[in-house]
Rosetta silent file (secondary structure, phi, psi, omega in degrees, C-alpha in Angstrom):
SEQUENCE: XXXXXXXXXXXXXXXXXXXXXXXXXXXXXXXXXXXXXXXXXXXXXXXXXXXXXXXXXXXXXXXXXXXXXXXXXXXXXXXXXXXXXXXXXXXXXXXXXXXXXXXXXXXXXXXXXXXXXXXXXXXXXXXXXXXXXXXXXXXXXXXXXXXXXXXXXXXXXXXXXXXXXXXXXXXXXXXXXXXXXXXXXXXXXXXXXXXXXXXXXXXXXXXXXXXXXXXXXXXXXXXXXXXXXXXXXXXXXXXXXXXXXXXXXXXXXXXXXXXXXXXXXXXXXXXXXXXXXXXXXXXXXXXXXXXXXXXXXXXXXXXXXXXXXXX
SCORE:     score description
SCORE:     0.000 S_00000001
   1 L     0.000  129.124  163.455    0.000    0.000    0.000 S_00000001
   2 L   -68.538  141.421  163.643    1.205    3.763   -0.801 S_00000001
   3 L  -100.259  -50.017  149.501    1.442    6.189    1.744 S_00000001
   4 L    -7.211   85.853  172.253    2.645    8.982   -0.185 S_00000001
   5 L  -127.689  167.416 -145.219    0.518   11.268   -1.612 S_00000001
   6 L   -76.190  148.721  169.570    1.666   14.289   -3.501 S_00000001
   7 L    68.713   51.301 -174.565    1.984   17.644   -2.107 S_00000001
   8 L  -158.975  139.830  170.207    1.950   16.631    1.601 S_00000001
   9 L   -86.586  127.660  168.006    4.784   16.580    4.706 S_00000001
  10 L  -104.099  128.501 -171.817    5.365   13.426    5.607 S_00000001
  11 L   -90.996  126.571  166.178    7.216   14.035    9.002 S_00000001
  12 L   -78.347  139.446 -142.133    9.821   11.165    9.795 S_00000001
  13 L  -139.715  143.151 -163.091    8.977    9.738   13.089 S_00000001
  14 L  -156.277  115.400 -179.080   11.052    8.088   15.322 S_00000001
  15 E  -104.368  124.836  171.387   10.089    5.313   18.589 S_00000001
  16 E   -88.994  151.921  172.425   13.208    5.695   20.585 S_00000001
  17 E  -123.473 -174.001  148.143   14.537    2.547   22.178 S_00000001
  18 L  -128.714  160.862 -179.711   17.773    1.216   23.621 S_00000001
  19 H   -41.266  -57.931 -176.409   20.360   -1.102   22.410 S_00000001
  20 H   -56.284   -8.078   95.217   19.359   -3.663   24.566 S_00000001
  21 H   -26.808   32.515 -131.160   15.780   -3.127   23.027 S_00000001
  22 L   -69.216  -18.401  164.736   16.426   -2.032   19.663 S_00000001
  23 L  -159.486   52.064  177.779   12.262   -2.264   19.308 S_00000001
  24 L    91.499  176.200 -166.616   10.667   -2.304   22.847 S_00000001
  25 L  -122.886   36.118  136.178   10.400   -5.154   25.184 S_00000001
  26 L   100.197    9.760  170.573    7.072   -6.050   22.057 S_00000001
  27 L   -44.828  -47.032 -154.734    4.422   -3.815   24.314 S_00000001
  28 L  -109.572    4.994 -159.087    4.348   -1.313   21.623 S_00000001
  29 L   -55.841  -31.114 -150.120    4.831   -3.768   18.643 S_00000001
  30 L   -92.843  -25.514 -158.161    1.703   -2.519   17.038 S_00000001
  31 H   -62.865  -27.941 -156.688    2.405    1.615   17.224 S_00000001
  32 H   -81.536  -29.274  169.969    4.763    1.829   13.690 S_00000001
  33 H   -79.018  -22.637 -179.349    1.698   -0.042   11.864 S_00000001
  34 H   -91.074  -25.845  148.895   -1.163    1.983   13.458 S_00000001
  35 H  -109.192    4.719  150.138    0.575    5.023   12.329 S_00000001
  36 H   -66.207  -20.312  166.502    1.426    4.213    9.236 S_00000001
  37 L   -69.416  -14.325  158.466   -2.055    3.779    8.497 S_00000001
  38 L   -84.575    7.448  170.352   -2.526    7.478    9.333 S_00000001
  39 L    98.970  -29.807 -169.963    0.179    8.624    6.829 S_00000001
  40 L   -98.838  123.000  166.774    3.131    8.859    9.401 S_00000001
  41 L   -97.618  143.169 -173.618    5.984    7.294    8.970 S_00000001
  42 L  -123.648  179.432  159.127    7.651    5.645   11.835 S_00000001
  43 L   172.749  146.421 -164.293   10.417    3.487   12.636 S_00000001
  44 E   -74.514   95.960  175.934   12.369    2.046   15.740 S_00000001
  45 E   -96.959  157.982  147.468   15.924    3.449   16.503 S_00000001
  46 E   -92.690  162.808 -164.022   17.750    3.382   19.756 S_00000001
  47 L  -103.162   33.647  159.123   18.083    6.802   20.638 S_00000001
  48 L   -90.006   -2.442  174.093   21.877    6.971   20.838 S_00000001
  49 L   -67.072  123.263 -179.686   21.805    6.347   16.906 S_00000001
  50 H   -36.293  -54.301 -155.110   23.170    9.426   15.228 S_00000001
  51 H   -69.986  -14.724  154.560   19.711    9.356   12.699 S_00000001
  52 H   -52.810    1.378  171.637   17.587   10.227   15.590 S_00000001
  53 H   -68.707  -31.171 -161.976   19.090   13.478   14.869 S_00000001
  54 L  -114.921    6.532  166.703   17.702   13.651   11.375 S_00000001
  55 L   -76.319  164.455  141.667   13.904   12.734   12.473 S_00000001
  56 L   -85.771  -28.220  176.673   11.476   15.310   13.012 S_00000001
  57 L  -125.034  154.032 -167.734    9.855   14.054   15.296 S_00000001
  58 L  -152.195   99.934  156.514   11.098   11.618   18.270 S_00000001
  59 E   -71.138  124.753  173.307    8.956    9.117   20.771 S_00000001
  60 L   -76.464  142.786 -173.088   10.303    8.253   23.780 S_00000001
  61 L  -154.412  -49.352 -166.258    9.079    4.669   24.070 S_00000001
  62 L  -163.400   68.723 -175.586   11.767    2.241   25.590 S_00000001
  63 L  -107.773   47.108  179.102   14.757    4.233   26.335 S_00000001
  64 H   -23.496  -63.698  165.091   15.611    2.051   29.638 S_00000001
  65 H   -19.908  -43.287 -153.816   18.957    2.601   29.435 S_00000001
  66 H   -38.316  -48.075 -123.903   19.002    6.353   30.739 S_00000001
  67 H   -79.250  -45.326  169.797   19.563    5.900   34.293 S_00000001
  68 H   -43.813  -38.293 -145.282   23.304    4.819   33.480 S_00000001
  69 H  -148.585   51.407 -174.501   23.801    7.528   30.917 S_00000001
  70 H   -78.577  -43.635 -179.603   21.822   10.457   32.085 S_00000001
  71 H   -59.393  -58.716 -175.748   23.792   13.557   31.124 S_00000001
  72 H   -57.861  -30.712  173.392   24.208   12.205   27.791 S_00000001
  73 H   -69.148  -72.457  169.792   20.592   11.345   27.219 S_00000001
  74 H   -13.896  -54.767 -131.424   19.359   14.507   29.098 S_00000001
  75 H  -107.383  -39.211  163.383   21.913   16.487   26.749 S_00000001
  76 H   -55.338  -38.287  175.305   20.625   14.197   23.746 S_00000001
  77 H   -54.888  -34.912 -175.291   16.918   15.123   24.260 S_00000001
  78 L  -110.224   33.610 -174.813   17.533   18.484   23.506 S_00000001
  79 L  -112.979  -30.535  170.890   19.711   17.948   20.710 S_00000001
  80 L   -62.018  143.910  153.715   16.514   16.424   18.231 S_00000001
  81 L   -31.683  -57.481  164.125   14.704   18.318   17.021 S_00000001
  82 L  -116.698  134.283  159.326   11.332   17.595   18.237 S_00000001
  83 L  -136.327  146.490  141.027   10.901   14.975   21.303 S_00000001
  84 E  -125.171  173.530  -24.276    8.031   13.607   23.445 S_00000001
  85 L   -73.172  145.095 -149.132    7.602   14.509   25.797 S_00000001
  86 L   -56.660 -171.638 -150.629    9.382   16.810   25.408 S_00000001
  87 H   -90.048  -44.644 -179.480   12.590   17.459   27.306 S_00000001
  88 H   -56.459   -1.756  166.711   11.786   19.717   30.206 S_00000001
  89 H   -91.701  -46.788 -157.395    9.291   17.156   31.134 S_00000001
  90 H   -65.800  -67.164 -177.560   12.098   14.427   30.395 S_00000001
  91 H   -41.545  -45.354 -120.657   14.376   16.521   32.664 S_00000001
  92 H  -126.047  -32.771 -139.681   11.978   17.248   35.616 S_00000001
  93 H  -108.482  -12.330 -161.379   10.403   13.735   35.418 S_00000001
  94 L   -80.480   -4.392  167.296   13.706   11.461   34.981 S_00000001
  95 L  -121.486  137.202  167.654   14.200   12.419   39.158 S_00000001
  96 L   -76.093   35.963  178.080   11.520   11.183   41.945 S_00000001
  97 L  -116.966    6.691 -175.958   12.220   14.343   43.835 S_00000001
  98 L   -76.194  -40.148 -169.710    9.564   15.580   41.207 S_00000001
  99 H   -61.854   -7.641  154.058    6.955   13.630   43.638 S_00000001
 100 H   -62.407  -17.793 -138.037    7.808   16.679   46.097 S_00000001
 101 H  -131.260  -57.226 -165.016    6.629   19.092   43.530 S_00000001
 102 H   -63.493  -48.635  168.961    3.251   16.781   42.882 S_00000001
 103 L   -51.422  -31.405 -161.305    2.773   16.837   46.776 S_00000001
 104 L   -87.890  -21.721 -161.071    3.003   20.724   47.171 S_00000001
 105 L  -115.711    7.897  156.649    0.359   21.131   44.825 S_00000001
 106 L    62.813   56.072  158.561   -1.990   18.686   47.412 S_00000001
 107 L  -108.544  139.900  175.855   -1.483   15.354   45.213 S_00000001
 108 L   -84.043  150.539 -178.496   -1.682   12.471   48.027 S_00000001
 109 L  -145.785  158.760  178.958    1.586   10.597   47.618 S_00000001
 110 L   -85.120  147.920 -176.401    3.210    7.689   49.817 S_00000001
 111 L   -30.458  144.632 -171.258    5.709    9.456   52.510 S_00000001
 112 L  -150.640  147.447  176.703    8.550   10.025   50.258 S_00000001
 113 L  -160.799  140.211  171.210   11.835   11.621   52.474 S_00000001
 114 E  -114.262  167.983 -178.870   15.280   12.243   49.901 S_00000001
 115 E  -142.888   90.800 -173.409   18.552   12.103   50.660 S_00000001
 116 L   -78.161 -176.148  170.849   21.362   13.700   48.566 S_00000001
 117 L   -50.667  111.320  172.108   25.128   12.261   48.709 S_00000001
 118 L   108.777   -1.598 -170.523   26.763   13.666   52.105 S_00000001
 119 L  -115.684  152.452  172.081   23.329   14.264   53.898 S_00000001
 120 L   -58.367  110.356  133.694   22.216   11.688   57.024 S_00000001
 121 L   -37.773   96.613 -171.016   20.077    9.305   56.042 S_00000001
 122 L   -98.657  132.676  177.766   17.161    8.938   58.401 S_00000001
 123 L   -96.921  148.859  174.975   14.876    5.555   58.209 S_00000001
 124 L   -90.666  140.920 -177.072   11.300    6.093   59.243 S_00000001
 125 L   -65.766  171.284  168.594    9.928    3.270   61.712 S_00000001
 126 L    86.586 -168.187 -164.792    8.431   -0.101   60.161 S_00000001
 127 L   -84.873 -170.139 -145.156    9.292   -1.597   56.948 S_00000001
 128 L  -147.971 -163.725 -138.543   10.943    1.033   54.430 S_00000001
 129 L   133.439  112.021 -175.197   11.704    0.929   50.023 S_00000001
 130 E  -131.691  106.373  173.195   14.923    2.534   49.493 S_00000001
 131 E  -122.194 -155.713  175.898   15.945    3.156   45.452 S_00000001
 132 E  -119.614  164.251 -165.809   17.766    6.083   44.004 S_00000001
 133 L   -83.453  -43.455  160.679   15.387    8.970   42.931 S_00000001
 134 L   -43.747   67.946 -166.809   17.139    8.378   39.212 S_00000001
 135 L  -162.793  168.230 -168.815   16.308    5.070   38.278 S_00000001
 136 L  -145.139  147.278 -170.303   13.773    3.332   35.521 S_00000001
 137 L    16.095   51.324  165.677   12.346   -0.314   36.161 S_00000001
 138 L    75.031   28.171 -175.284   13.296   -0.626   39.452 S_00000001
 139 L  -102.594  116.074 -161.049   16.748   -0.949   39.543 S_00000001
 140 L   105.832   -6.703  169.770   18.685   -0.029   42.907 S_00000001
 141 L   -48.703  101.758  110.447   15.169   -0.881   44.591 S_00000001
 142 L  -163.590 -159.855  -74.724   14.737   -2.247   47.475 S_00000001
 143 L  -126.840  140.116  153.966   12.350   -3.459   49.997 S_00000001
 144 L  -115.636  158.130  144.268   13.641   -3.433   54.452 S_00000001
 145 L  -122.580   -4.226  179.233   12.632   -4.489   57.423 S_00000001
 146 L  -107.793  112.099  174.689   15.990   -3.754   58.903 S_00000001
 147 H   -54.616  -37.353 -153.943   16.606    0.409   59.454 S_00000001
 148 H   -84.491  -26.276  168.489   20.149   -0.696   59.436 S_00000001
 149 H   -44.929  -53.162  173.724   19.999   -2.680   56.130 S_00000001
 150 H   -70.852  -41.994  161.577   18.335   -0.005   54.762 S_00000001
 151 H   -45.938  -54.108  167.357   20.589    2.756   55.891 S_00000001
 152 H     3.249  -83.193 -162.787   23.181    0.299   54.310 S_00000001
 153 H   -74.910  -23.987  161.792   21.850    0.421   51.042 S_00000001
 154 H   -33.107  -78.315  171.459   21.156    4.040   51.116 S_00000001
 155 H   -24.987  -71.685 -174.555   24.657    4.702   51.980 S_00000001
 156 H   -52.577  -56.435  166.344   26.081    2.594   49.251 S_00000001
 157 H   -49.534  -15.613  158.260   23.902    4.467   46.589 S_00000001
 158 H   -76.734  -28.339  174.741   25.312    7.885   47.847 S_00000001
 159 H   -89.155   -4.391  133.901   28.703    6.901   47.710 S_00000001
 160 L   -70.567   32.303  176.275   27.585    6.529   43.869 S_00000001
 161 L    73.205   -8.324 -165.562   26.886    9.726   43.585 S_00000001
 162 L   -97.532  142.214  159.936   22.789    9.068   43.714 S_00000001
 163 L   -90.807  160.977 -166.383   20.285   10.685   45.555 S_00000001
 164 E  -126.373  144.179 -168.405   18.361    8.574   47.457 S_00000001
 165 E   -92.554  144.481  176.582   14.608    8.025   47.929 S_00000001
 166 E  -146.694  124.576  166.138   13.281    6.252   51.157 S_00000001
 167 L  -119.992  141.046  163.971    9.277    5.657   51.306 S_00000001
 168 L   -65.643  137.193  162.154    7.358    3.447   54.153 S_00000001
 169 L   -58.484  129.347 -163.484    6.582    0.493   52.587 S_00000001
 170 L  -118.587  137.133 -170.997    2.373    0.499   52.115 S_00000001
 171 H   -81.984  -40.753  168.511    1.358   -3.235   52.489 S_00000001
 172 H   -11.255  -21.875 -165.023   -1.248   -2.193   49.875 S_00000001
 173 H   -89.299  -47.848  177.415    1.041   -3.064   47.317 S_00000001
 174 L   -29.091  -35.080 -159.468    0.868   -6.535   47.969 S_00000001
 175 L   -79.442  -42.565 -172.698   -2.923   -5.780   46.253 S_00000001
 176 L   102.809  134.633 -178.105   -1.114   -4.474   43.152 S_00000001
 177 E  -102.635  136.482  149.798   -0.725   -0.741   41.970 S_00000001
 178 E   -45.749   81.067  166.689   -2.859    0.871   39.558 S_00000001
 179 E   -78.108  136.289 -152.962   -1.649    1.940   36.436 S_00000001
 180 E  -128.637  103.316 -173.003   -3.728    4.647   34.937 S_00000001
 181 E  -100.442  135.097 -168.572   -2.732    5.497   31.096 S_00000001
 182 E  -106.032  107.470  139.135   -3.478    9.192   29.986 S_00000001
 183 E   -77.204   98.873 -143.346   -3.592    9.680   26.593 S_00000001
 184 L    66.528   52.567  174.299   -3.294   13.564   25.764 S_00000001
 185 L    87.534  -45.290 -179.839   -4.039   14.453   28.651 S_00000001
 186 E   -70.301  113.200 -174.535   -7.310   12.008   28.479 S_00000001
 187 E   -47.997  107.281 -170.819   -8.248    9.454   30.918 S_00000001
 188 E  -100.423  -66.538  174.768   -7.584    6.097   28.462 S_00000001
 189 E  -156.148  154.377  162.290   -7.390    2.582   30.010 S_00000001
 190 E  -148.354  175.588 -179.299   -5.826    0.953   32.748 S_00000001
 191 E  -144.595 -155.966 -156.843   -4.308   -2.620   34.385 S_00000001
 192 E  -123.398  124.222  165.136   -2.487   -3.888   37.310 S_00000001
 193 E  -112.150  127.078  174.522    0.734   -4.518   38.370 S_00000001
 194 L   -56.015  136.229  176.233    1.796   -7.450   40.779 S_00000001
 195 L   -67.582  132.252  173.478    4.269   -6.305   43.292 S_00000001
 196 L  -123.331   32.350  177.613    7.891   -6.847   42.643 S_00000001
 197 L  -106.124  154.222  175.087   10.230   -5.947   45.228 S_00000001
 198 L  -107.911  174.050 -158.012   10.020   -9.335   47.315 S_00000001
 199 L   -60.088   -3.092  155.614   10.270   -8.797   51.096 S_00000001
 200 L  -160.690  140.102 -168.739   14.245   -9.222   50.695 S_00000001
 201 L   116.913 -160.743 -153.678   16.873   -9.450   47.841 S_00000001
 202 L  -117.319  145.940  166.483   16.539   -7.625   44.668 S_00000001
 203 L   -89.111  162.992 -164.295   13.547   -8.310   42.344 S_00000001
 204 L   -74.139  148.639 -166.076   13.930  -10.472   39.424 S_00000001
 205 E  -123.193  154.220  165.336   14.880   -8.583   35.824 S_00000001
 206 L   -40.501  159.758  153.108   14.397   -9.322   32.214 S_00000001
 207 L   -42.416  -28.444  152.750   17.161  -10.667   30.252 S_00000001
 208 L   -46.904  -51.668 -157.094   17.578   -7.674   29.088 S_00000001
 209 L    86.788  -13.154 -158.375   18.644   -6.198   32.322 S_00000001
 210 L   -98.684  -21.877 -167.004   16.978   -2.743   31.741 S_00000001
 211 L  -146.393  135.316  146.897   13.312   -3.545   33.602 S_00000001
 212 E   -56.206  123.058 -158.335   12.269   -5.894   36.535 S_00000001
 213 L   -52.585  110.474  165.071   10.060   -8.672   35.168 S_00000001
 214 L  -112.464  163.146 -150.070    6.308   -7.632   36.480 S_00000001
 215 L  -122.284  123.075  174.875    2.837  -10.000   36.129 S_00000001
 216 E  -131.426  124.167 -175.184    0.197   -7.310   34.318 S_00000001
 217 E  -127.536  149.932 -156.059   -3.667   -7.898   34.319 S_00000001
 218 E   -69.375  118.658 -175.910   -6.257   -5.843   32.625 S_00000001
 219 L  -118.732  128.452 -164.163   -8.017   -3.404   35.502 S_00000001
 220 L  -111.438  106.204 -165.437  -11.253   -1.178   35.495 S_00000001
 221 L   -79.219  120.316  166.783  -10.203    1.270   38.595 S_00000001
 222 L   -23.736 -176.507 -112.771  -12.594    3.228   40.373 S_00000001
 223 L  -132.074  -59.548  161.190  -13.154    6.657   40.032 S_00000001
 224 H   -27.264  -51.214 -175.575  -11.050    7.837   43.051 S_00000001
 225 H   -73.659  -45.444 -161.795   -7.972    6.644   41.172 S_00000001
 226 H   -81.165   -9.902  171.885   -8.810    8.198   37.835 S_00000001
 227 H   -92.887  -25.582 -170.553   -8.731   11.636   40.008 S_00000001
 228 H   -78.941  -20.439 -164.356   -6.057   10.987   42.240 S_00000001
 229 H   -89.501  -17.037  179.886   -4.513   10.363   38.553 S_00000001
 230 H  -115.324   11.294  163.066   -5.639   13.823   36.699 S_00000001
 231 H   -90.541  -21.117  138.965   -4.902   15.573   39.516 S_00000001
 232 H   -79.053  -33.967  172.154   -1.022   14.596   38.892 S_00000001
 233 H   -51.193  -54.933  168.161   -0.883   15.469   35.741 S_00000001
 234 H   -58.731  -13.302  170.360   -2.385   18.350   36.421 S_00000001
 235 H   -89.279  -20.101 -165.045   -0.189   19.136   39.082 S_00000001
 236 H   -93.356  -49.036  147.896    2.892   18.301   37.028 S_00000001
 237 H   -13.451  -71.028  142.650    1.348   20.420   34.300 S_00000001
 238 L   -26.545  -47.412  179.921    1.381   23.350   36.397 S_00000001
 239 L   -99.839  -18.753  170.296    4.861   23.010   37.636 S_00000001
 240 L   -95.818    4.236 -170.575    6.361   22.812   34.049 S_00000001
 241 L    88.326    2.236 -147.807    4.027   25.486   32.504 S_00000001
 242 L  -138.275  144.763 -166.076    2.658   23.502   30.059 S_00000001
 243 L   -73.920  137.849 -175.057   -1.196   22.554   29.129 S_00000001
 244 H   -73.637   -6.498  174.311   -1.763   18.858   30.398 S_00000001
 245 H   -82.515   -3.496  177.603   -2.783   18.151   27.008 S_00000001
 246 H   -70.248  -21.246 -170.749    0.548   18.436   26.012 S_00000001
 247 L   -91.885  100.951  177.973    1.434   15.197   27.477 S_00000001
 248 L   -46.364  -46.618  170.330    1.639   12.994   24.494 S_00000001
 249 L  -149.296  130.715  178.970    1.326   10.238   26.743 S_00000001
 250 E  -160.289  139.299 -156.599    1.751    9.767   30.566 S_00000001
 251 E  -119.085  128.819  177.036    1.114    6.293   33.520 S_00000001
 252 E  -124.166   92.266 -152.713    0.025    7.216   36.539 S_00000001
 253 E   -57.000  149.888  177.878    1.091    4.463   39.112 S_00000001
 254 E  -170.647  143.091 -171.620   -1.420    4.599   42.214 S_00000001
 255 E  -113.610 -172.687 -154.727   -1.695    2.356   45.343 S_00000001
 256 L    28.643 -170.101 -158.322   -4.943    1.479   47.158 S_00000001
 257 L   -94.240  159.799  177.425   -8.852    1.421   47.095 S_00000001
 258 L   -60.289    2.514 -172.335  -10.988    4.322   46.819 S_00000001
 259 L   -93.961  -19.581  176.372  -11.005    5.474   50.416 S_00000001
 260 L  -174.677   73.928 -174.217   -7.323    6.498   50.610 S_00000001
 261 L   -69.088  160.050  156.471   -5.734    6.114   46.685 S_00000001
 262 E  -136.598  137.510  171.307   -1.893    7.311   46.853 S_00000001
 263 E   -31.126  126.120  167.382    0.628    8.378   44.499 S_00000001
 264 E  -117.361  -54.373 -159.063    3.224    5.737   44.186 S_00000001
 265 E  -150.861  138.336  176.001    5.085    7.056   40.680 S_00000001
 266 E  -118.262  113.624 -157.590    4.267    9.595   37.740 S_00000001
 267 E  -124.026   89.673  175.105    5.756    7.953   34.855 S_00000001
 268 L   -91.421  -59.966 -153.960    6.054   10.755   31.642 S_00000001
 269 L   -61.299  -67.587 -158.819    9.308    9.577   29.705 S_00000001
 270 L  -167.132   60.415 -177.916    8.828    5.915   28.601 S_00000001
 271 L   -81.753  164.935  143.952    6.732    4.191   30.868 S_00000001
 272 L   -67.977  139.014 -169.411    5.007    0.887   29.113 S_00000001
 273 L   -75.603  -24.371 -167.782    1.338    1.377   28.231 S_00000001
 274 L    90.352   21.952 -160.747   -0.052   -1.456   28.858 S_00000001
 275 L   -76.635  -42.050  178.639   -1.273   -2.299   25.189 S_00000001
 276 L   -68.317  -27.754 -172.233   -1.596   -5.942   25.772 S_00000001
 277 L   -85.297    2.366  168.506   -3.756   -6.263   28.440 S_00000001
 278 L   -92.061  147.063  145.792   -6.747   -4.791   26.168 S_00000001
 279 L   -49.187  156.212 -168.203   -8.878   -6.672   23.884 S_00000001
 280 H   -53.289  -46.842 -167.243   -8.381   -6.649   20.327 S_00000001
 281 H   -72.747  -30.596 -171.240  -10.951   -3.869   19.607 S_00000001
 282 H  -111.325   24.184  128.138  -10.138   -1.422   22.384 S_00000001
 283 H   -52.517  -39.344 -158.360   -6.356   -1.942   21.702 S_00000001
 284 H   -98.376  -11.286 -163.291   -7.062   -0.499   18.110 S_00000001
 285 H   -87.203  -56.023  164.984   -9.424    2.173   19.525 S_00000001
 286 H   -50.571  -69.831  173.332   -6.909    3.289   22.224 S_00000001
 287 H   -36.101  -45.542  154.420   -3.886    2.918   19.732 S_00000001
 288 H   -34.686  -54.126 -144.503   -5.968    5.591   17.385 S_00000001
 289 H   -77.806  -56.822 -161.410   -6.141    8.120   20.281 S_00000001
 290 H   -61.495  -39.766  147.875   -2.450    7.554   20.663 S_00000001
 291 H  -112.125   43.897  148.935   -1.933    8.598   17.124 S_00000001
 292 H   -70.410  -70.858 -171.678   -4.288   10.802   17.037 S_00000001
 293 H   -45.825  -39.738 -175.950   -2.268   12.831   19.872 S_00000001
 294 H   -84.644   18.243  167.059    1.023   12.561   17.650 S_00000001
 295 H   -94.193  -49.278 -176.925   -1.109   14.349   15.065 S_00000001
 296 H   -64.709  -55.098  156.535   -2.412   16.601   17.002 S_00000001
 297 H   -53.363  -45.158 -176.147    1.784   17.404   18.407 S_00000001
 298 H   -53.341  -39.191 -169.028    2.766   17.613   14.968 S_00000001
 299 H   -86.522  -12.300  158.705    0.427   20.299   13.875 S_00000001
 300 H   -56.275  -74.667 -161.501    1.552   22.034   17.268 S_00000001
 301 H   -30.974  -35.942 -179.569    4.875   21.541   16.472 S_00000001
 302 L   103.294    6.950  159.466    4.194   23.459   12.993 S_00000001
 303 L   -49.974  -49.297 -170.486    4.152   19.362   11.344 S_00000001
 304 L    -7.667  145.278  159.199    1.362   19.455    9.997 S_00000001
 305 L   -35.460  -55.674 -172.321    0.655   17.768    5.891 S_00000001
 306 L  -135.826   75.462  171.191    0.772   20.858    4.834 S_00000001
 307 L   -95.395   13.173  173.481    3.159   22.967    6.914 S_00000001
 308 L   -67.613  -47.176 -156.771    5.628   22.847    3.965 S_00000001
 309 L   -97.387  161.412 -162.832    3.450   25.045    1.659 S_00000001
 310 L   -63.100  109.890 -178.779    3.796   28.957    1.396 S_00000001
 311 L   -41.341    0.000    0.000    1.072   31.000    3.390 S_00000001
């Protein structure tokens, strides 16, 4: 089938990855055919390949990799031309000390307390979750019942240079947190995640190495959740300046029941969507809206079919 048609901008489009991923961990398998059917050409790079340089446009999708190589990614994002979301989101969102910023703005969140390199650590009583506030699919996580274990591992991630996050542990979790997928801004679908730090050791990771393996089942969340969930955005929104509609895409992790929902993680760069856990039709329905919204950034962007021709 032609896509081409004459006298039209075709934008080149670009789902960033990482090497070890070179096209997603197959969540997303579906996005380069559902917008080619809309005219856009896509295609998977990682995004340390020089030709993400030469798209116009650039999806963050499965860039895992980061945590190791943040100044250079950070420093890459704003070297493309176009990326979502864009990079001052990428920047602000790629540190958990952002969930301070979500809080101040009267989003409930679980007790969050940071710690940069050279500052005391203090453990809070009971059991504890100690990662670095940099980190992507759960790697430096995890789970105490021992303050001094946990001070430990704190310690050891500061004398790497990492700040360090320490939340009480919510048994809630056990239940599974709510992921809540936003598409433009728009409340889309959501599913479940099984907990994965176990109560000691490290949880188990893909082959990859880049994401801890998690068990995901399709979830229809109460109401509570879908507010506790546009009420971060909207708070995040707010603190960058930026219309919440802006947000190409963005997973809004959330623990408990409707009586006392909490933040656990606001995931804007390259969280997984969740694509699989829908049925065939309102995978393809959802999967529209999703390139809808990168139609809808392009003609912000000045993309548009026909931002080529001459006022």
């Amino acid at each position: 089938m032609k896509l081409a048609r004459p006298d039209v901008f075709h934008p080149r489009i670009v789902l960033a990855s990482c090497p070890a991923l070179p096209e997603g961990d197959g969540d997303d398998a579906e996005l380069v055919a559902v917008l080619r059917k809309r005219g856009l050409h896509a295609r998977w790079l990682s995004w340390d390949d020089p030709a993400t340089l030469d798209a116009d446009l650039v999806i963050l999708r499965a860039a895992w990799d980061y945590i190791e190589r943040l100044d250079e990614f950070l420093a890459w994002t704003r070297r493309v031309r176009h990326l979502l979301n864009p990079p001052d989101v990428v920047a602000w969102n790629t540190d958990k000390r952002y969930l301070a910023d979500v809080a101040a703005r009267d989003v409930p969140i679980v007790p969050s307390w940071f710690f940069a390199p050279g500052e005391q650590v203090r453990i809070p009583a009971g059991e504890v979750v100690v990662k670095p506030s940099v980190g992507a699919g759960s790697v430096g996580a995890q789970r105490f019942t021992s303050a001094r274990e946990a001070r430990r591992h704190a310690e050891q991630l500061q004398a790497d240079g990492r700040t360090v996050l320490v939340q009480t542990y919510d048994a809630r979790v056990e239940d599974g947190e709510t992921a809540l997928v936003f598409l433009g801004g728009k409340q889309s679908h959501a599913f479940t995640k099984a907990a994965i730090l176990p109560a000691s050791g490290r949880p188990v990771f893909d082959e990859s190495g880049t994401y801890a393996e998690e068990s995901l089942t399709p979830a229809e969340p109460d109401f509570e959740l879908w507010d506790v969930g546009a009420a971060a955005l909207a708070a995040a929104a707010a603190h960058l300046g930026i219309n919440v509609g802006d947000f190409l895409y963005a997973r809004v992790d959330v623990i408990g029941g409707p009586d006392d929902p909490r933040l656990l993680e606001l995931e804007l760069v390259e969280p997984s969507l969740g694509w699989r856990q829908l049925d065939a039709d309102t995978r393809a329905r959802r999967q529209r809206d999703f390139a809808l919204g990168v139609e809808a950034a392009l003609e912000r962007l000045g993309l548009g079919p026909l931002s080529h021709r001459s006022p």
